[in-house]
mmCIF file of the N, C-alpha and C atoms, coordinates in Angstrom:
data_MODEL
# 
_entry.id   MODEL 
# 
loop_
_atom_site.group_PDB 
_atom_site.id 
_atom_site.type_symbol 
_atom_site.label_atom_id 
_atom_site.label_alt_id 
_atom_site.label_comp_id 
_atom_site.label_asym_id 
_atom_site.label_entity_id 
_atom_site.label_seq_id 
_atom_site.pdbx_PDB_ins_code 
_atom_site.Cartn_x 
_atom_site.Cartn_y 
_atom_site.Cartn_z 
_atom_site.occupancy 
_atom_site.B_iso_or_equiv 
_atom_site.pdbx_formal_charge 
_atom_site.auth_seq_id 
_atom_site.auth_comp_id 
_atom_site.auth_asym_id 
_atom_site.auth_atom_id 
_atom_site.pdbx_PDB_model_num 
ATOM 1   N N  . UNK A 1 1  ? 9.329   3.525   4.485   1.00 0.00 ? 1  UNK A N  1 
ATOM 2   C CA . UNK A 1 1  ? 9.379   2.095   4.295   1.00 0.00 ? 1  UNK A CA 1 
ATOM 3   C C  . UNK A 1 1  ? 8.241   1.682   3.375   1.00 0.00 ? 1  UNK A C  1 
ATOM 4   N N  . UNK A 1 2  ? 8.559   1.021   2.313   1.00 0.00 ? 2  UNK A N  1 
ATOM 5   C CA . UNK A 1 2  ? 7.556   0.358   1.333   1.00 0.00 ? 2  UNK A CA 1 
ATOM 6   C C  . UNK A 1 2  ? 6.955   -1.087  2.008   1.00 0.00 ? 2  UNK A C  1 
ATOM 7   N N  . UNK A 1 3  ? 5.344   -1.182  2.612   1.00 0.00 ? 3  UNK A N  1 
ATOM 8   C CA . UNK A 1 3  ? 5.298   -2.704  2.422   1.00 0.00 ? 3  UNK A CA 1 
ATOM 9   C C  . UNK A 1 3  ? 4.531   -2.663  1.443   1.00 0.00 ? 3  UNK A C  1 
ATOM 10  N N  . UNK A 1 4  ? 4.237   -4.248  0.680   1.00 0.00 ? 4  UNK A N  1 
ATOM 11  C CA . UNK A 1 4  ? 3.573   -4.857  -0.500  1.00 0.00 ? 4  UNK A CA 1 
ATOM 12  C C  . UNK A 1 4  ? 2.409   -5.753  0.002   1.00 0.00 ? 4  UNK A C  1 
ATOM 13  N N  . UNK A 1 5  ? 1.193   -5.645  -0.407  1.00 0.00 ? 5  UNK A N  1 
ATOM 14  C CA . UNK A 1 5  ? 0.084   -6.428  -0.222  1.00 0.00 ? 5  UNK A CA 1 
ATOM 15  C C  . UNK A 1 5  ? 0.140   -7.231  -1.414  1.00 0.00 ? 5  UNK A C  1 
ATOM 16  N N  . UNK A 1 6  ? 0.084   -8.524  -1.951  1.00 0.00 ? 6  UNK A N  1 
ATOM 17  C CA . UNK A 1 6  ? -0.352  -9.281  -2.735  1.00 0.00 ? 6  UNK A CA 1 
ATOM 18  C C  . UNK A 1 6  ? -1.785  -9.664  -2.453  1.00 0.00 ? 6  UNK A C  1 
ATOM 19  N N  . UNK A 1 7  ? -2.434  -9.284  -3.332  1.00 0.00 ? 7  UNK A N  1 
ATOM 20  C CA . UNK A 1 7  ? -4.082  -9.636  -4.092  1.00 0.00 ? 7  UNK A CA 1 
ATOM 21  C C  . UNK A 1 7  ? -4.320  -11.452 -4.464  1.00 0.00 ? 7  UNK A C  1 
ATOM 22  N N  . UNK A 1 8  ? -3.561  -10.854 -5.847  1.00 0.00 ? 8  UNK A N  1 
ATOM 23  C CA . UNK A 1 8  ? -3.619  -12.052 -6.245  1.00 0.00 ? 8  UNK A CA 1 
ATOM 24  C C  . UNK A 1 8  ? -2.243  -12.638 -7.171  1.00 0.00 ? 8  UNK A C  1 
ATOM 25  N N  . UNK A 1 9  ? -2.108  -13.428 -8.155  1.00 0.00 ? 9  UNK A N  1 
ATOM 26  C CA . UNK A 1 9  ? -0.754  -13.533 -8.836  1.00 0.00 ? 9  UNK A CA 1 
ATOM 27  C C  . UNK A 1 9  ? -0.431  -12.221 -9.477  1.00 0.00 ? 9  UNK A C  1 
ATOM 28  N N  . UNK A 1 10 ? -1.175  -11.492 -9.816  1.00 0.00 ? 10 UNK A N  1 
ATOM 29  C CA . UNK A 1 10 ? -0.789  -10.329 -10.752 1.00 0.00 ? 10 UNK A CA 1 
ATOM 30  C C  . UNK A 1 10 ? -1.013  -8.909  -10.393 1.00 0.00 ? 10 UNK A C  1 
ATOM 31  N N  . UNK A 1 11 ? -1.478  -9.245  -9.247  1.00 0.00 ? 11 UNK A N  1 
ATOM 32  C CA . UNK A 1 11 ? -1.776  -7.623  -8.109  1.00 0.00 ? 11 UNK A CA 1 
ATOM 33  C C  . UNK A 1 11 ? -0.909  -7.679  -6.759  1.00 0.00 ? 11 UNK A C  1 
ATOM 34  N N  . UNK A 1 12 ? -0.562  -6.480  -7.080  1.00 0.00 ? 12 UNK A N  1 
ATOM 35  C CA . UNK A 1 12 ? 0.083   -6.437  -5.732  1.00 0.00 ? 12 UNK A CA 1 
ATOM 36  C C  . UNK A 1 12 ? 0.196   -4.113  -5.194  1.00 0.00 ? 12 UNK A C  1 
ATOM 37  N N  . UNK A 1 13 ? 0.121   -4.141  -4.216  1.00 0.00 ? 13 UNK A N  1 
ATOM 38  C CA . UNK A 1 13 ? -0.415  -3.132  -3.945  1.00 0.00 ? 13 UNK A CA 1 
ATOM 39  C C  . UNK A 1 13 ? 1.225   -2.193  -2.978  1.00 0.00 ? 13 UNK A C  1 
ATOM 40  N N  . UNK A 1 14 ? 1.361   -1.153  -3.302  1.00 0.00 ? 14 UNK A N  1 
ATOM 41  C CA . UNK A 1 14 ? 2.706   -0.876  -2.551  1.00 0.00 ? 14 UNK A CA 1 
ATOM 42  C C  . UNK A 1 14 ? 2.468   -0.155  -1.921  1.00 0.00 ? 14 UNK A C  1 
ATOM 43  N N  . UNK A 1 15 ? 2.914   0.340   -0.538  1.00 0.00 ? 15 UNK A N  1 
ATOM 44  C CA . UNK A 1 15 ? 2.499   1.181   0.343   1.00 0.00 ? 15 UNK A CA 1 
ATOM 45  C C  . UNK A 1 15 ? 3.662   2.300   0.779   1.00 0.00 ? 15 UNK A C  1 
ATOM 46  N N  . UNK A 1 16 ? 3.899   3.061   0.554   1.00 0.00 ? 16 UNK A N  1 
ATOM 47  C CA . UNK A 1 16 ? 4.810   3.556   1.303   1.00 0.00 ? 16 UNK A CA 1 
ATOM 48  C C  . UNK A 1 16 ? 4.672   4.273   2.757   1.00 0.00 ? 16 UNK A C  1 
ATOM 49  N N  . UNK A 1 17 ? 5.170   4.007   3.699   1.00 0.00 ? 17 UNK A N  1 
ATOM 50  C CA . UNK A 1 17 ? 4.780   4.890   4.980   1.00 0.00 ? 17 UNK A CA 1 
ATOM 51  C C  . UNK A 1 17 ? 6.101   5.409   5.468   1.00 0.00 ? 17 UNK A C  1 
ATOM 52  N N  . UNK A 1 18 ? 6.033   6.504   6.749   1.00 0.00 ? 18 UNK A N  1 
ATOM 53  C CA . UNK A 1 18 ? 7.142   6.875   7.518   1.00 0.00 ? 18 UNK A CA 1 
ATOM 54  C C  . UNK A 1 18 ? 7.318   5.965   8.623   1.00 0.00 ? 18 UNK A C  1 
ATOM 55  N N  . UNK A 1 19 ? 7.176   5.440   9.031   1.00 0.00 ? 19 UNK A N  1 
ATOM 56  C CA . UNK A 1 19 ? 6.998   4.095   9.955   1.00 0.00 ? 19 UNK A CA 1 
ATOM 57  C C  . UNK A 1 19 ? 6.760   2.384   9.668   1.00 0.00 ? 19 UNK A C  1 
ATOM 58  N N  . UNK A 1 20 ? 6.891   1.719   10.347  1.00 0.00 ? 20 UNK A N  1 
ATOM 59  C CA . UNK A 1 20 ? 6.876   0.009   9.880   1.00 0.00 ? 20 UNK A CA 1 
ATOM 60  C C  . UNK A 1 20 ? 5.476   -0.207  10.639  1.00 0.00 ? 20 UNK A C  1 
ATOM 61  N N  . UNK A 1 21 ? 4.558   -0.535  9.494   1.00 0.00 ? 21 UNK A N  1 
ATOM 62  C CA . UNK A 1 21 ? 3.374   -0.939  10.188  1.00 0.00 ? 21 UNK A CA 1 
ATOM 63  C C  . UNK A 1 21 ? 3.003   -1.834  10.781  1.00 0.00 ? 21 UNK A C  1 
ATOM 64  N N  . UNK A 1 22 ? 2.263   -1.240  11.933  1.00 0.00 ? 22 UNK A N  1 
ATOM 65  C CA . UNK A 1 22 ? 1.752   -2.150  12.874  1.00 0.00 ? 22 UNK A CA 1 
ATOM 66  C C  . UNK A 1 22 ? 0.848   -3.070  12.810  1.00 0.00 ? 22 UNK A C  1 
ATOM 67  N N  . UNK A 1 23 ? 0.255   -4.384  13.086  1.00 0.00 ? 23 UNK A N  1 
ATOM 68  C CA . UNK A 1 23 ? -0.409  -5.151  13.263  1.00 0.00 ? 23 UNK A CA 1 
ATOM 69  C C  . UNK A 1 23 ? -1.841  -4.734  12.757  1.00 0.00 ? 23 UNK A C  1 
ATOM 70  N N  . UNK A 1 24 ? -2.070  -4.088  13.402  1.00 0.00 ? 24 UNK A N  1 
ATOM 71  C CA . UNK A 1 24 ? -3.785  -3.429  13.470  1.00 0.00 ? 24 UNK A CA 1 
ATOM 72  C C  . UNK A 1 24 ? -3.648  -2.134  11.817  1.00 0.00 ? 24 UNK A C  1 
ATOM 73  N N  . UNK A 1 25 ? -2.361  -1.390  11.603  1.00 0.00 ? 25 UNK A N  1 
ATOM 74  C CA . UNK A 1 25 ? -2.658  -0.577  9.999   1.00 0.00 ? 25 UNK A CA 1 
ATOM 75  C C  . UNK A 1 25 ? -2.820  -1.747  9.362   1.00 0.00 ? 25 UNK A C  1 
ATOM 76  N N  . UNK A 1 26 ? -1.719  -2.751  9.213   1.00 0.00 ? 26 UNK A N  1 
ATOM 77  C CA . UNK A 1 26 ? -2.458  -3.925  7.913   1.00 0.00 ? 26 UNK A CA 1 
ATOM 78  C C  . UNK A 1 26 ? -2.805  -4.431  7.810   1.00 0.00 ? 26 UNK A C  1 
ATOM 79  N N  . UNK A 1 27 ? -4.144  -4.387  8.823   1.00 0.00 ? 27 UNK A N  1 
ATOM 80  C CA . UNK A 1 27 ? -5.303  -5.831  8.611   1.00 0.00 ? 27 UNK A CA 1 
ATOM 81  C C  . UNK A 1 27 ? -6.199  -4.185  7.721   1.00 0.00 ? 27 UNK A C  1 
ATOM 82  N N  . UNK A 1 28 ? -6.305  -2.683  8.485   1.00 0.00 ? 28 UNK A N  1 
ATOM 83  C CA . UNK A 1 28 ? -6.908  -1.717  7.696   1.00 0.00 ? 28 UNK A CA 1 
ATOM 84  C C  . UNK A 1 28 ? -6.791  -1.963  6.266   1.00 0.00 ? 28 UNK A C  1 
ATOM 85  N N  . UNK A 1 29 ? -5.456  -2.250  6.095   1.00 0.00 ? 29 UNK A N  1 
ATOM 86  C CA . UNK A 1 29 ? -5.174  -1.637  4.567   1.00 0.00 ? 29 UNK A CA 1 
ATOM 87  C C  . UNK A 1 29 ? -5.281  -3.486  3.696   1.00 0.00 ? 29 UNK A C  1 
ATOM 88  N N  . UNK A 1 30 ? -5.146  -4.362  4.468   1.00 0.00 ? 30 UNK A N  1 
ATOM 89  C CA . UNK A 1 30 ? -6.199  -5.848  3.639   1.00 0.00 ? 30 UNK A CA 1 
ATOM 90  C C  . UNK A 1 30 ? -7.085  -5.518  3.469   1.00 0.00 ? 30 UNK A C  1 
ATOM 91  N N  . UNK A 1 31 ? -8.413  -5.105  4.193   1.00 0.00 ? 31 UNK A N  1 
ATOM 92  C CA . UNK A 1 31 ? -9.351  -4.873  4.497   1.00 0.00 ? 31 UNK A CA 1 
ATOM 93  C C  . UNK A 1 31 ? -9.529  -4.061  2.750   1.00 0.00 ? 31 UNK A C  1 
ATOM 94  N N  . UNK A 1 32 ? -9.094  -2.521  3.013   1.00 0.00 ? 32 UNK A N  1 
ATOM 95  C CA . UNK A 1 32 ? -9.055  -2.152  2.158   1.00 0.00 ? 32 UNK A CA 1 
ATOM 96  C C  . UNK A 1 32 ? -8.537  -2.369  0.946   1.00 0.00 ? 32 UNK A C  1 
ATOM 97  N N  . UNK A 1 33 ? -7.789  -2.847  0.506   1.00 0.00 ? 33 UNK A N  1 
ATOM 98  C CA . UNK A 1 33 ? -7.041  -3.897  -0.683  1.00 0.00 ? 33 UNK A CA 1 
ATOM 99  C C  . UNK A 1 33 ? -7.939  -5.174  -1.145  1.00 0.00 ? 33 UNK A C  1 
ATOM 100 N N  . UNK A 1 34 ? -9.223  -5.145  -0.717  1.00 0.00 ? 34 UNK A N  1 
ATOM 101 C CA . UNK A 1 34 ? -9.830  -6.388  -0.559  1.00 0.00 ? 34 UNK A CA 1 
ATOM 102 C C  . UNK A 1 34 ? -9.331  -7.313  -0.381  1.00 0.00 ? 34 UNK A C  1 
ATOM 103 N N  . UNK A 1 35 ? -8.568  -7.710  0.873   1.00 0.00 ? 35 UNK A N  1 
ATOM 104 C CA . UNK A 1 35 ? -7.905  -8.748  1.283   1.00 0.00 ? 35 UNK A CA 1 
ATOM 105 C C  . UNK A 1 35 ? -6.743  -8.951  0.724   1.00 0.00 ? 35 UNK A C  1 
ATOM 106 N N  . UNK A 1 36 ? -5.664  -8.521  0.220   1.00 0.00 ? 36 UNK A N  1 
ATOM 107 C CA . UNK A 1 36 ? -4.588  -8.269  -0.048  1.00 0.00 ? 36 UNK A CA 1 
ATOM 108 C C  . UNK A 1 36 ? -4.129  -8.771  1.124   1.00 0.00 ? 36 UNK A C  1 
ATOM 109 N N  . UNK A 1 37 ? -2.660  -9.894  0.839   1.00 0.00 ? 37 UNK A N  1 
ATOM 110 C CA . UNK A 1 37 ? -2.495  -9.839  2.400   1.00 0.00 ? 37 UNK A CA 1 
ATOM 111 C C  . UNK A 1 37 ? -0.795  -9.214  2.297   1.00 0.00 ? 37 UNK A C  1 
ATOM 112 N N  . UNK A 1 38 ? -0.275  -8.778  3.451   1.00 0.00 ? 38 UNK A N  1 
ATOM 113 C CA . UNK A 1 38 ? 0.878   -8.566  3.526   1.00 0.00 ? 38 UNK A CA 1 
ATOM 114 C C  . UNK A 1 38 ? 2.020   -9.171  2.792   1.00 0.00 ? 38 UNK A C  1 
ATOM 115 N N  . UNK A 1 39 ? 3.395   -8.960  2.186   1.00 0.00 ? 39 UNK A N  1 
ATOM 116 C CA . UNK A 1 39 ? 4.086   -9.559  1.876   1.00 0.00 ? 39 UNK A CA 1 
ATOM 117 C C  . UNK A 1 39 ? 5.321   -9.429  2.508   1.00 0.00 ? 39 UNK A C  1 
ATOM 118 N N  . UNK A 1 40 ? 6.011   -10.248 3.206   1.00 0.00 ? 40 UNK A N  1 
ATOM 119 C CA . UNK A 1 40 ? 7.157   -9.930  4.033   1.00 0.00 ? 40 UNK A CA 1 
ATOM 120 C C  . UNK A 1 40 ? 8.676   -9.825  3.309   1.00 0.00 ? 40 UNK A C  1 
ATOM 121 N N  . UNK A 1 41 ? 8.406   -9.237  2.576   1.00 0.00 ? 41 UNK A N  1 
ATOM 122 C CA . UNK A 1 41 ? 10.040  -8.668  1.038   1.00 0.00 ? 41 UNK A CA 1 
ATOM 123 C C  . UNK A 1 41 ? 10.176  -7.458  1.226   1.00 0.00 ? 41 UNK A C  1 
ATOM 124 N N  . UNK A 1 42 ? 11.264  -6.681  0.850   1.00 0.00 ? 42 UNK A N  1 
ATOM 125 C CA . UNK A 1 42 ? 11.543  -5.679  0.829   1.00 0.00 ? 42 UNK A CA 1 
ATOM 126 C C  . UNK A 1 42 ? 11.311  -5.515  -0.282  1.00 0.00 ? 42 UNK A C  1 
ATOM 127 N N  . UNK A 1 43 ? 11.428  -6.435  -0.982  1.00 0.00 ? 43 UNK A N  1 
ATOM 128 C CA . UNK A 1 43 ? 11.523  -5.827  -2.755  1.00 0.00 ? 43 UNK A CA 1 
ATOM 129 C C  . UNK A 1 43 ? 11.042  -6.904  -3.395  1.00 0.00 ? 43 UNK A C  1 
ATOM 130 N N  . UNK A 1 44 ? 10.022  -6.803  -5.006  1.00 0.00 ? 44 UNK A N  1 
ATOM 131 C CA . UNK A 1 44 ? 9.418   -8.030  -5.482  1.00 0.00 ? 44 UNK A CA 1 
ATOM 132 C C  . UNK A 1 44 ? 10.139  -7.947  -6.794  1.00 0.00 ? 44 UNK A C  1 
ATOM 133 N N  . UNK A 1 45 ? 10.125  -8.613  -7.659  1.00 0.00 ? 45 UNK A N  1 
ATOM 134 C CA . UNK A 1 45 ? 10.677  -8.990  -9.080  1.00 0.00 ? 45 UNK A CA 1 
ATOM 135 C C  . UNK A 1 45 ? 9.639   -8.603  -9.920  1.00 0.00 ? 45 UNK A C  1 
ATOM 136 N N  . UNK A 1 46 ? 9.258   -8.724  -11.109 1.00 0.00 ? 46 UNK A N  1 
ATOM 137 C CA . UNK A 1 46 ? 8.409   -8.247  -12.031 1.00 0.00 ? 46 UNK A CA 1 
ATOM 138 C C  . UNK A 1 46 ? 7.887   -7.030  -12.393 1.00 0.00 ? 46 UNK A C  1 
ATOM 139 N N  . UNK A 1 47 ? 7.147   -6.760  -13.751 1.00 0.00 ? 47 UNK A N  1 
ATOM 140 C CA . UNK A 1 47 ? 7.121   -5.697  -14.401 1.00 0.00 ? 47 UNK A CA 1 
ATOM 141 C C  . UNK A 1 47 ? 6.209   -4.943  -13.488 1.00 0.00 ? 47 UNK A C  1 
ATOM 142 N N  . UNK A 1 48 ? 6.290   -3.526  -13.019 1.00 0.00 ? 48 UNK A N  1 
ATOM 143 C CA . UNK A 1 48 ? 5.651   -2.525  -12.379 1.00 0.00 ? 48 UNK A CA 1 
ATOM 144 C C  . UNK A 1 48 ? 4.735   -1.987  -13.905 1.00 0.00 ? 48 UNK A C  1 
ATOM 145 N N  . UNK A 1 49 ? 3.358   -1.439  -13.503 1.00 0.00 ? 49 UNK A N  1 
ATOM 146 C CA . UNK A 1 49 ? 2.461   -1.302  -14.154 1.00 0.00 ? 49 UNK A CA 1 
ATOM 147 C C  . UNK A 1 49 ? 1.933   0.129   -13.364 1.00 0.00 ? 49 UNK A C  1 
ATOM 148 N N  . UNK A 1 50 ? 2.025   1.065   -14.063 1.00 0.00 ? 50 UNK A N  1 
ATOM 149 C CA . UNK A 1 50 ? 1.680   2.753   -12.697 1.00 0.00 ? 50 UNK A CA 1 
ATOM 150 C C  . UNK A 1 50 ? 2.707   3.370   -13.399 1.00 0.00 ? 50 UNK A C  1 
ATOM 151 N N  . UNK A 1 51 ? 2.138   4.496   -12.374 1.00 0.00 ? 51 UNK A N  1 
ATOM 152 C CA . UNK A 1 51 ? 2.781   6.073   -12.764 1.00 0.00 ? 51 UNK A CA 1 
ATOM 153 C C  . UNK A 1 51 ? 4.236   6.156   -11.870 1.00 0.00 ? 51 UNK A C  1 
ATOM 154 N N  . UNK A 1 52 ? 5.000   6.762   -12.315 1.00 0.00 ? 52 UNK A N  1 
ATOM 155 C CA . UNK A 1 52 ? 6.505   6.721   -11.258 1.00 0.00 ? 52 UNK A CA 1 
ATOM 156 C C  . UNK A 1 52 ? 6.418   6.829   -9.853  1.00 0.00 ? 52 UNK A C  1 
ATOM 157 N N  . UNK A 1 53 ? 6.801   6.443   -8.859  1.00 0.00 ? 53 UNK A N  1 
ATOM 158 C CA . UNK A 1 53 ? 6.828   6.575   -7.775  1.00 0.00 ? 53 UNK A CA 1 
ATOM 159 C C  . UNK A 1 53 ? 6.933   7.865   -7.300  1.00 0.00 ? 53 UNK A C  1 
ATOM 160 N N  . UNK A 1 54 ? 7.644   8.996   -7.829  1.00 0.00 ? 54 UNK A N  1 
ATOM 161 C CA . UNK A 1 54 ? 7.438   10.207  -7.179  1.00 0.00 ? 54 UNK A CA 1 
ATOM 162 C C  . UNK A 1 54 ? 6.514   10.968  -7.837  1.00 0.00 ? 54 UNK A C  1 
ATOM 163 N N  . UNK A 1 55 ? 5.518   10.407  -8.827  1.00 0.00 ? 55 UNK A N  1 
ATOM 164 C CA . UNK A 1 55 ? 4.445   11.467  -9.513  1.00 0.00 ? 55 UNK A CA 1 
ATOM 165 C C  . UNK A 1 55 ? 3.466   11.282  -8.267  1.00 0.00 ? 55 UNK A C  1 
ATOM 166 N N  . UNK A 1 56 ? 3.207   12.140  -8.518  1.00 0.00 ? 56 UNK A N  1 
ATOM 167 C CA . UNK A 1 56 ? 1.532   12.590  -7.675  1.00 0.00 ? 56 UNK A CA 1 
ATOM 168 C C  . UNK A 1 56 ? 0.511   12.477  -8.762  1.00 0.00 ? 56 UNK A C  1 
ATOM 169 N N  . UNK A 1 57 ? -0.870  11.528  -8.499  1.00 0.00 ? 57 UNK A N  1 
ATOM 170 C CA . UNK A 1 57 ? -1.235  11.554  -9.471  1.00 0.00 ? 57 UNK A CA 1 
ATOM 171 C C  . UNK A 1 57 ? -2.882  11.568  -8.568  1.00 0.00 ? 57 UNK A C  1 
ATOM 172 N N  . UNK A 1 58 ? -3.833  12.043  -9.240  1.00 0.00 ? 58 UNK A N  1 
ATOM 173 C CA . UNK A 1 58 ? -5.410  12.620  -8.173  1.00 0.00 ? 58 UNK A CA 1 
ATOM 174 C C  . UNK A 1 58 ? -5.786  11.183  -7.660  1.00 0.00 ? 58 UNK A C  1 
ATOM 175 N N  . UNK A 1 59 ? -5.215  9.719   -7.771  1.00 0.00 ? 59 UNK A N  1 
ATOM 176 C CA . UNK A 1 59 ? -5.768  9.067   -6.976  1.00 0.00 ? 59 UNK A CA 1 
ATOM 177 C C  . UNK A 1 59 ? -4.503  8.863   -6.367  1.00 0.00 ? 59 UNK A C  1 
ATOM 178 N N  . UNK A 1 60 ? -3.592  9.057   -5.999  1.00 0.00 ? 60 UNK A N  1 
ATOM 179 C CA . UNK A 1 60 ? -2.552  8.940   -5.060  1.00 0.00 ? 60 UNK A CA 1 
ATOM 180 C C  . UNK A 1 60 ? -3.535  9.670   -3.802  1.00 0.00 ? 60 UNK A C  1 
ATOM 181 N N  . UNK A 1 61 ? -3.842  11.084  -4.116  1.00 0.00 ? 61 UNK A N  1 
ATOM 182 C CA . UNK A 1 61 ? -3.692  11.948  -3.011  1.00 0.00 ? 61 UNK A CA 1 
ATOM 183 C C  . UNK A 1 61 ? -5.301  11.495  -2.483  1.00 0.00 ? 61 UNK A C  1 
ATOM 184 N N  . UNK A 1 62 ? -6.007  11.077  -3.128  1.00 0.00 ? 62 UNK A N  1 
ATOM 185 C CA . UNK A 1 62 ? -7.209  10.154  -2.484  1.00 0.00 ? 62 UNK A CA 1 
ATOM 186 C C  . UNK A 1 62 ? -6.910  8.853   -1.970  1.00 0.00 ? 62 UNK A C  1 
ATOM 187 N N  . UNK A 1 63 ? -5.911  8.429   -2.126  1.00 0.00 ? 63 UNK A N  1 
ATOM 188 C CA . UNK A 1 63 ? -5.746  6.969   -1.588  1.00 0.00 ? 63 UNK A CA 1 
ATOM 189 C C  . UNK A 1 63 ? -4.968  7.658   0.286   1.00 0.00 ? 63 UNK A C  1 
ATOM 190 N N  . UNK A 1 64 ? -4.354  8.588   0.190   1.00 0.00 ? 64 UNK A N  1 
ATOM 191 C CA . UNK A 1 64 ? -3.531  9.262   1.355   1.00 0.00 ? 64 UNK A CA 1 
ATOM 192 C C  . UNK A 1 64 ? -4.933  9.752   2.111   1.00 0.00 ? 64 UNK A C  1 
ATOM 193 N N  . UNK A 1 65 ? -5.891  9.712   1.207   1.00 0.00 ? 65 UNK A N  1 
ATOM 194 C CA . UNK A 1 65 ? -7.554  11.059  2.136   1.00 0.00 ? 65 UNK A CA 1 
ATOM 195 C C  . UNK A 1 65 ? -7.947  9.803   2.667   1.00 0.00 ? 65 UNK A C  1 
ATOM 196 N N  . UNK A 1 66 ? -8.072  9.128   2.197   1.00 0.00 ? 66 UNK A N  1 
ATOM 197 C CA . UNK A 1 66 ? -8.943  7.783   2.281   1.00 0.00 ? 66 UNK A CA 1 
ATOM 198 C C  . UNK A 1 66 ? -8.102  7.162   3.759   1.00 0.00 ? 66 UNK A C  1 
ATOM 199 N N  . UNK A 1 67 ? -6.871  6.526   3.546   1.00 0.00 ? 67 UNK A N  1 
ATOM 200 C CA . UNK A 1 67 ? -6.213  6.351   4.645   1.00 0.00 ? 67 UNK A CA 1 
ATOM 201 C C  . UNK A 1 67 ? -6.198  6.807   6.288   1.00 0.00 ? 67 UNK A C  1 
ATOM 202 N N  . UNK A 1 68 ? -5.861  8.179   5.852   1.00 0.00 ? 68 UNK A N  1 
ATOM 203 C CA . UNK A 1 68 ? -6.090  9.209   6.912   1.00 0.00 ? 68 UNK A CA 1 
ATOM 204 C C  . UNK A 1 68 ? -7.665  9.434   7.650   1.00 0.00 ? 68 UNK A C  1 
ATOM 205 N N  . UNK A 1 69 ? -8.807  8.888   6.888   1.00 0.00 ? 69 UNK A N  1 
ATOM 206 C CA . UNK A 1 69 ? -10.087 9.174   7.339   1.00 0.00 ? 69 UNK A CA 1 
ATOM 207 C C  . UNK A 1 69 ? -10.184 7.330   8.449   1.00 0.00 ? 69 UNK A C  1 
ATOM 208 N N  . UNK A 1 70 ? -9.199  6.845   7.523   1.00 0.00 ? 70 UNK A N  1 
ATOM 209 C CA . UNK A 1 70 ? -9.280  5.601   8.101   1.00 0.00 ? 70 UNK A CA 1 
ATOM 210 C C  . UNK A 1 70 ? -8.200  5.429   9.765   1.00 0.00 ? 70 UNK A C  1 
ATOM 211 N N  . UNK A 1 71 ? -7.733  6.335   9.938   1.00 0.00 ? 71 UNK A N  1 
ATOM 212 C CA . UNK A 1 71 ? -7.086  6.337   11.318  1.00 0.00 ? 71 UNK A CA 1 
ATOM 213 C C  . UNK A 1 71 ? -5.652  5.863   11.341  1.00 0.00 ? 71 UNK A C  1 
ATOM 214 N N  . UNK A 1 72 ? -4.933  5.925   10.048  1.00 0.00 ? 72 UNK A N  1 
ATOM 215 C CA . UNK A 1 72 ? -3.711  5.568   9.670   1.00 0.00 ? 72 UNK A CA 1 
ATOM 216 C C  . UNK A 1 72 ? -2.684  6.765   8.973   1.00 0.00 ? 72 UNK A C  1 
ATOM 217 N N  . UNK A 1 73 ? -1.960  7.523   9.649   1.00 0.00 ? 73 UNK A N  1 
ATOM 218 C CA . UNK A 1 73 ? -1.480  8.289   9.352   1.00 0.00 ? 73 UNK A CA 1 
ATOM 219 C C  . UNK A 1 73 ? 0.193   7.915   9.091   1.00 0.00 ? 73 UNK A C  1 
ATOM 220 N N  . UNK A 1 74 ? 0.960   9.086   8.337   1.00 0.00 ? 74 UNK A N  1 
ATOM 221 C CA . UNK A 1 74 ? 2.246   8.900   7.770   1.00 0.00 ? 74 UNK A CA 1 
ATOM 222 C C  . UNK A 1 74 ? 2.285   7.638   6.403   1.00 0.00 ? 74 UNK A C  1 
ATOM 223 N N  . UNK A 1 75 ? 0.819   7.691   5.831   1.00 0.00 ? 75 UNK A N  1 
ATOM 224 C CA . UNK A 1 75 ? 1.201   7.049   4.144   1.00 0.00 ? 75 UNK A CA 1 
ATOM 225 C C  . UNK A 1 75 ? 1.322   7.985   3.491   1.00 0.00 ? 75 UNK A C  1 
# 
């Protein structure tokens, strides 16, 4: 399941997990997003800016280290 944090008008942050997060992962991952807050869409409109969704790229797999140190597992 993808959720979306919106930043600000032009940031927005995508998450993918194996599970629908709970209450307490996305205040973690605001927190971490610098306050990004949740967006309740399945899907947003506008131009995507990033690497393809199935590349692996060395800050993907640090954003997954980072997570995981943070007590949030299955991103």
């Amino acid at each position: 399941m993808i959720q979306f944090f919106r930043k600000d008008a032009v940031t927005v942050y995508a998450v993918d997990a194996d599970h629908i997060l709970s209450q307490n992962e996305q205040e973690k991952l605001s927190w971490l997003f610098s306050g990004a807050q949740p967006v309740d869409k399945s899907a947003l409109q506008g131009r995507y800016v990033g690497p393809r969704r199935e590349m692996i790229t060395p800050w993907s797999t640090n954003a997954v280290e980072i997570t995981q140190n943070m007590g949030l597992s299955g991103v």
